[in-house]
N, C-alpha and C positions, 0 to 999 in steps of 0.2 A: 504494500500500500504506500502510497507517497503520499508526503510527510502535507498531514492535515493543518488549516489555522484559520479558529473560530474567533468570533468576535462574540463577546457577549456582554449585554445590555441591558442595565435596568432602568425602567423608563420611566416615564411624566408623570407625576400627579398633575389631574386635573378636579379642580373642586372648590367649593366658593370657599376652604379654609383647608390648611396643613401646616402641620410643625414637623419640627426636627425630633421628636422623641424618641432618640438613639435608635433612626430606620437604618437596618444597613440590612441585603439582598442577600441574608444566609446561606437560602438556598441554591443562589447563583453559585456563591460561594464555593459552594460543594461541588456542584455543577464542574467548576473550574477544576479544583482538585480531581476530581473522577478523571475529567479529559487529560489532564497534563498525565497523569498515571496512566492512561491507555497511550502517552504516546503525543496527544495532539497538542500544538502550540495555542495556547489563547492570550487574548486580549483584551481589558475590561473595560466599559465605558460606562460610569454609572453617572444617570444625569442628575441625580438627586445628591451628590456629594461637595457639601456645602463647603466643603475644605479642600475643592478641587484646586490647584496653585493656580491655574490658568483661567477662573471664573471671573478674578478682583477687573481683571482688563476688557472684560464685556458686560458688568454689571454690575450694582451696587449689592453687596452682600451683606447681607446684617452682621450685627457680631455675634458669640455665644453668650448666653443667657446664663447657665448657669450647667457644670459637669458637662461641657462639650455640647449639649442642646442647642437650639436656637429658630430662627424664623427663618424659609425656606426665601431666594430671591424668587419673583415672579414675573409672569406677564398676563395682565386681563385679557381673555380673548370671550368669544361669542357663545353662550351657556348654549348647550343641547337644546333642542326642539322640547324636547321632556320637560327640561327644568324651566320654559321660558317665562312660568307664572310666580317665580319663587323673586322679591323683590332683593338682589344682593349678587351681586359681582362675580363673575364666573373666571376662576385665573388658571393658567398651564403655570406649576411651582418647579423649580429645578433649572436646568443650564436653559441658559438664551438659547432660541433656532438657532440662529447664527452662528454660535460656536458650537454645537451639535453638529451644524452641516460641515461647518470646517473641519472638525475632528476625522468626520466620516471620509471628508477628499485625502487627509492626508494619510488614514488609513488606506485607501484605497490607492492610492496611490504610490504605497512600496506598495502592491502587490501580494496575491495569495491568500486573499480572505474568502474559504471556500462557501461558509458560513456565519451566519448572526442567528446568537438566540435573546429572546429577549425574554424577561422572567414576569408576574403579574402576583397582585397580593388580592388588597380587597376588589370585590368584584364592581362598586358605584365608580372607582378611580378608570371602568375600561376604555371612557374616549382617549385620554392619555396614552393607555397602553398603543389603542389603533392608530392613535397620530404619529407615536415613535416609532412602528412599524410602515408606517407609509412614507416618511422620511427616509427611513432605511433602505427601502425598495427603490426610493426616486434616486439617493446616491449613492448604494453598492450594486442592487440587481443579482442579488445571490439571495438562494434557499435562505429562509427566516422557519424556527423552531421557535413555537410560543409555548411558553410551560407557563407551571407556577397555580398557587388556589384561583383565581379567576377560572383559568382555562380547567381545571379539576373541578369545580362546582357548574362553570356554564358553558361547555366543551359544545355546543352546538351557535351560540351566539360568539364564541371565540372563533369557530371558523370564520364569519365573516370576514375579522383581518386580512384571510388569503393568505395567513404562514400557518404552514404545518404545525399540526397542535399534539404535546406531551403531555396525556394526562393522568401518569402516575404519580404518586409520591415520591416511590419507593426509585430511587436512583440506578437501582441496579440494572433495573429494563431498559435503561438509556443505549448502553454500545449495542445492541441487537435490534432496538428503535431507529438508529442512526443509519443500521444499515440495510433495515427493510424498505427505509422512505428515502432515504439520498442515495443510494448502492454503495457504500462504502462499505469498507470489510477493517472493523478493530476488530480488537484482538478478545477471546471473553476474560473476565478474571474473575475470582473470587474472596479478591477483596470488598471487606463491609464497609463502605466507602463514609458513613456515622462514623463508626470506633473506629476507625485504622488511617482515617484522613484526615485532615483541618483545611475549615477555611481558609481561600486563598487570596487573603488580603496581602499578600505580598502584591497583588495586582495594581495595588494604586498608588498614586504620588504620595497623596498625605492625604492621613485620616484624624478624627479628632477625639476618636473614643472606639471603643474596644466592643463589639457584641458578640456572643460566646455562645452556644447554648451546649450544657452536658447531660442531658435526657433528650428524649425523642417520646412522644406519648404521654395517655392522662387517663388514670383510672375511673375520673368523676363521668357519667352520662348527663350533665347539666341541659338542660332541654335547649336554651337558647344559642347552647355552643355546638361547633364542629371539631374541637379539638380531638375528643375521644374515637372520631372516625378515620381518623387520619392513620393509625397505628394500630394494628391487630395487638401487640403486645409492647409494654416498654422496653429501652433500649438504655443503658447505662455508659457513658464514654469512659474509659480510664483516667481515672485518678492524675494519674501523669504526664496523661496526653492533655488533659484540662490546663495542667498546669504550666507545661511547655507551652502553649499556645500562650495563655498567658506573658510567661516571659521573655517569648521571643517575638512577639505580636509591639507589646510594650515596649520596649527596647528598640524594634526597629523603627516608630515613630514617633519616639520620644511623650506617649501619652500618658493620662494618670488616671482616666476614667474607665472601666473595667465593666460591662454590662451584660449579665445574665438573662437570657428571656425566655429560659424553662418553660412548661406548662404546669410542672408539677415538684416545681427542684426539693422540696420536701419528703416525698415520697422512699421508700429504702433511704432514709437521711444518714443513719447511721453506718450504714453501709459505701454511701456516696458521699452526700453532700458535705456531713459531719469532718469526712476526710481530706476536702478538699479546701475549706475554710481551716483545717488544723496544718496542711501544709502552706496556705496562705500565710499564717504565723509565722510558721515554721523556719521559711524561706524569707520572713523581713519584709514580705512584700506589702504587708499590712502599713508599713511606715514610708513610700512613696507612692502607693497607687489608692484608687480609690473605689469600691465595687458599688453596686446596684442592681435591685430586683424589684424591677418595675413591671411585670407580669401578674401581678397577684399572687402574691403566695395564699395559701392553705390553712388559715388561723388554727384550726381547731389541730395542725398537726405540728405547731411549736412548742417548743419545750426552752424551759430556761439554761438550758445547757448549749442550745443550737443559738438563744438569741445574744446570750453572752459571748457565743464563738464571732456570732456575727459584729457583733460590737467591735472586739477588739481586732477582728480583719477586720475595720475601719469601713464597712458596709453606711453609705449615706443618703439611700434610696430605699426604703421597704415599704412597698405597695400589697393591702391584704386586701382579696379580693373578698367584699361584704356583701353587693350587691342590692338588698332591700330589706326588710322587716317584714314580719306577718306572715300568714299565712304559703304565701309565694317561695320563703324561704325552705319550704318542703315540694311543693309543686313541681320546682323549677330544678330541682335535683337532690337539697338537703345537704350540699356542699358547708353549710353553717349556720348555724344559730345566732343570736345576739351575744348566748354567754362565752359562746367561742372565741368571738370578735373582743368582749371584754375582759377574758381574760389575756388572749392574746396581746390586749393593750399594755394592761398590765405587767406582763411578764416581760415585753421591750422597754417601758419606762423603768423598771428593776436593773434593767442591764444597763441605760443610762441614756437611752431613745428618747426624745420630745416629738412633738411632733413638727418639726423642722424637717426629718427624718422619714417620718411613720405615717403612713395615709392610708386611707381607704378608698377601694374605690365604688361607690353605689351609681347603681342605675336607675335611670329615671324612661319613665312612657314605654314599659313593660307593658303586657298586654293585663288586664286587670286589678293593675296595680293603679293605686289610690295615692291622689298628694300628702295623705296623714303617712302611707308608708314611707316615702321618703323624707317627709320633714321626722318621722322617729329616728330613721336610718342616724341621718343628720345630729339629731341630739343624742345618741346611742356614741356616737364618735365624739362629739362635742363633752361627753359627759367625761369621758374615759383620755381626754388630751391630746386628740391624734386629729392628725387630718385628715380632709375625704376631699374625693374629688368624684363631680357629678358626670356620669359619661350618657348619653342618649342612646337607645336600646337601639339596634338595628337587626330587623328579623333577615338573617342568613338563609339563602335559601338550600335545603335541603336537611333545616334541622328540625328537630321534635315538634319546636317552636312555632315554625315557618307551616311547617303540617297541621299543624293543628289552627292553625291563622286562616290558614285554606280550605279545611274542610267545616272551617265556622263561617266561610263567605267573608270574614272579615278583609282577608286578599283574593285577588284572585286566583294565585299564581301566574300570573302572564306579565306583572310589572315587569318594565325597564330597571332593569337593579340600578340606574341612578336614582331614579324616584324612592329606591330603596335610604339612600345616605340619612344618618343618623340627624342630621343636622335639618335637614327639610322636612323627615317622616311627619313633625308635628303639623307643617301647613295643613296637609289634605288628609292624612290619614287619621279616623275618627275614633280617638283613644283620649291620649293626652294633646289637649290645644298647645298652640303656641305659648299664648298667652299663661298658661298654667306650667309649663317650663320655663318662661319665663319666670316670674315669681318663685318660685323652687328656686332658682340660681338665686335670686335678691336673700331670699331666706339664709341660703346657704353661705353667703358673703357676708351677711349679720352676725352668723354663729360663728363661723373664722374668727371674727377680733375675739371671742371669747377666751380662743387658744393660748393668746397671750400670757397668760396667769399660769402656765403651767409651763 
């Protein structure tokens, strides 16, 4: 076979709002890894990387907020036909066209790019996805492979793009995919490209924070998630493959922010996690870098022994996923109770947590879920000194949640999963008003200065 070279791309958000909270294209990541291991040369072009060196000279770039975070550059362009009732600014977030299209000439220009894939997350972001692949068509004119959850949950609306569509999870049907649909002949292996490979952020110029994840999988069935369908069974990374990542990721871009995005990084803790925060110690890394787990952890599965580890590896992000009060709290899965969440509180302030640190996060415009449930939520967190932060439900299609939406006529299943975005759901869809999410947030911005005192 002669010698392969893909370009791979992570593309546009487009949506009337995005942040930077430490996105970085895991799966691309791996992606990359797998290919260089078969053999094939790649090359990565992620247009969401705010710490691109070549971005300051086509655009004004915010600076970081706070642990490498920050606000995305953009450009306003023309909302979907879908959303054209929603009164609020429709923007493409990430690198200018214009250094996109240059990138792409000068790629194409040494020669040999046989292929571009481009990767996809949530599914309301997919005009982004289709714009970044119709640029790629107008300046390489080579096979495009669209992966990623979009094209996994809506693999019939992903064809429209017109690039061939990957819609496993599992990486390993990649070299045998590649050569059913382009005729190319890799080689097969039997390597477990999770545990035996690392993300291949050597790909980029400069990055501004670290994303890591060391499980694969989530034992919870939560009705309004997809996570648990992703993974027939959990998947555990070594110990010290964690950790090398870690310090060799660290080191080569002189960063300090370290971010974990688990589904369930609590789960086998003592088995896993326990050991990989004791080697953080261990190794002094606790005293230049700085971790976070901003995924939700598990309240009801901490113990003070894990949150004291977490303490002193200098963890400055702990996000528990609470989600709502009442009744819903068993409906929706039974992932936690109140007393969970409150002890949980307590067991991080013991170790020396404020809630500088420690948040919550609840849902609001759940499907019969009530404003008393989240303004409890709200003083349940408010009570115990931690923060929360309100996120807007968005029915996924293809989960418990989503089925059961549809066989109540409440959807119909045929939306434009734009009209899905969590952020509009309130206009049109007959649950929680606007206006009543609104207020929730006011509420919720009252109870914040309380935190103060603690």
């Amino acid at each position: 076979m002669k010698n392969r070279k893909i370009l791979l791309i992570n593309p546009w958000i487009e949506d009337f709002a995005a942040y930077d909270y430490w996105l970085k294209p895991i799966g691309l990541l791996y992606v990359a890894s797998l290919l260089k291991h078969l053999g094939v040369e790649v090359e990565l072009l992620d247009l969401m990387n705010r710490h691109n060196l070549e971005l300051r000279e086509y655009t004004k770039v915010p600076s970081d907020k706070y642990y490498g975070t920050g606000k995305f550059p953009y450009t306003e362009i023309k909302k979907p036909d879908a959303l054209s009732f929603i009164p609020r600014r429709y923007k493409r977030y990430g690198m200018p066209e214009a250094l996109f299209r240059d990138k792409l000439r000068r790629i194409k220009a040494q020669g040999n790019i046989d292929a571009a894939f481009v990767t996809s997350t949530l599914t309301y972001w997919y005009p982004g996805y289709f714009d970044t692949i119709r640029i790629i068509k107008e300046e390489l004119g080579v096979p495009i492979v669209f992966g990623g959850f979009f094209v996994r949950n809506q693999p019939r609306l992903a064809t429209k793009s017109g690039a061939h569509i990957f819609t496993k999870t599992d990486l390993s049907y990649l070299p045998t995919y590649l050569n059913n649909v382009l005729g190319w002949e890799l080689p097969s292996t039997n390597i477990d490209w999770f545990l035996d490979l690392s993300p291949a952020y050597e790909l980029y110029d400069n990055i501004g924070y670290l994303v890591l994840i060391t499980t694969l999988g989530c034992p919870y069935n939560c009705t309004y998630c997809i996570a648990h369908r992703n993974w027939e069974r959990m998947k555990f990374k070594p110990v010290e493959k964690v950790i090398e990542e870690i310090e060799r990721f660290s080191q080569m871009y002189q960063i300090k922010d370290i971010v974990f995005f688990d589904d369930a990084i609590l789960i086998n803790v003592q088995n896993h996690f326990k050991i990989i925060l004791k080697e953080i110690i261990a190794r002094g890394l606790n005293r230049k870098l700085r971790f976070h787990l901003p995924n939700g952890i598990h309240a009801k599965l901490l113990t003070q022994e894990i949150s004291d580890l977490l303490y002193e590896a200098n963890f400055k992000t702990i996000k528990l996923g609470y989600e709502t009060t009442g009744k819903l709290q068993q409906t929706t899965g039974g992932k936690i109770k109140d007393e969970d969440l409150i002890k949980a509180a307590e067991i991080l302030r013991k170790s020396g947590f404020t809630h500088r640190e420690v948040s919550a996060y609840i849902m609001v415009n759940l499907p019969e879920q009530k404003e008393e449930d989240v303004k409890s939520a709200i003083d349940v967190c408010a009570s115990v000194g931690i923060d929360f932060s309100l996120n807007e439900f968005t029915p996924i299609i293809g989960t418990d949640m989503w089925i059961d939406l549809v066989n109540k006529a409440s959807l119909s299943g045929l939306e434009d999963p734009v009209t899905l975005n969590n952020s509009i759901l309130p206009y049109w869809w007959k649950n929680m008003s606007f206006n009543q999410v609104q207020n929730l947030k006011e509420y919720a911005r009252i109870k914040k200065r309380t935190l103060e005192a603690y």
